[in-house]
N, C-alpha and C positions, 0 to 999 in steps of 0.2 A: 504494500500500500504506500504511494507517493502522496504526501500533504503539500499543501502549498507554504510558499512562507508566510502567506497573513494567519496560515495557522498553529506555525512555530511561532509567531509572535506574540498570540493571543494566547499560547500556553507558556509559555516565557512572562508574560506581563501579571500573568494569574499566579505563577511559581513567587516570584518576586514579592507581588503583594502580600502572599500567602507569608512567606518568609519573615518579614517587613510589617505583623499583625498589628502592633502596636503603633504607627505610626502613619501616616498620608505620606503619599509619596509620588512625585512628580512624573511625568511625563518623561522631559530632560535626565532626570537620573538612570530611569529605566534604559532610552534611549545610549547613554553614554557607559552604563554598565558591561549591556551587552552589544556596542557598536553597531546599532541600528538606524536607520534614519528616523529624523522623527516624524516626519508629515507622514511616512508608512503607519510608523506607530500609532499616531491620532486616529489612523482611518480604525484600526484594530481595535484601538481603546472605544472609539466611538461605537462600534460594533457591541462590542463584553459591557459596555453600559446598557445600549437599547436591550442586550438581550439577560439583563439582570443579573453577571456574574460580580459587575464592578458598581462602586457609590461613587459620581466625581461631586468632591467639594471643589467648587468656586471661590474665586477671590485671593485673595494675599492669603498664605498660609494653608490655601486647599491642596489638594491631590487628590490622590486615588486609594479606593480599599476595598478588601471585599464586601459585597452585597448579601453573602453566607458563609457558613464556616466554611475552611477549606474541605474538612470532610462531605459536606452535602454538595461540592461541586463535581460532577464525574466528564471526564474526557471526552466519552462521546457526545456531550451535549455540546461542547464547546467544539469540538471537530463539525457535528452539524450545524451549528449556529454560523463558523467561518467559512469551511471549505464548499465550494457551489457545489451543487450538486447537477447530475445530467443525469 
């Protein structure tokens, strides 16, 4: 099975936050962690928000977190959520 990368990123981005529980955490971080672009990024994160794995806070001081605990998010949902399907 071949993923794409908007779905290495969007399980990347989920690992991190996971990781990262206690804390909001940037876009740019994420991005510079794992050497990604970040307008990819965006598209990705924007994606894992509409589809309820991620919370974005706004404003000075916001970032990113999970939306669940890491245990109630499962792989496949986020693989379907990213990758198009045919």
């Amino acid at each position: 099975m071949y993923l794409t990368q908007h779905t290495d990123y969007g399980l990347r981005v989920l690992v991190y936050t996971a990781i990262n529980d206690d804390t909001l955490v940037n876009i740019s971080t994420i991005a510079e962690t794992y050497n990604i672009s970040k307008s990819h990024l965006m598209k990705v994160v924007t994606a894992l928000v509409k589809g309820g794995f991620l919370i974005s806070v706004r404003g000075k001081g916001g970032g990113l977190r999970l939306a669940k605990s890491a245990e109630e998010i499962r792989v496949g949902d986020v693989v379907r959520l990213i990758e198009p399907m045919q």
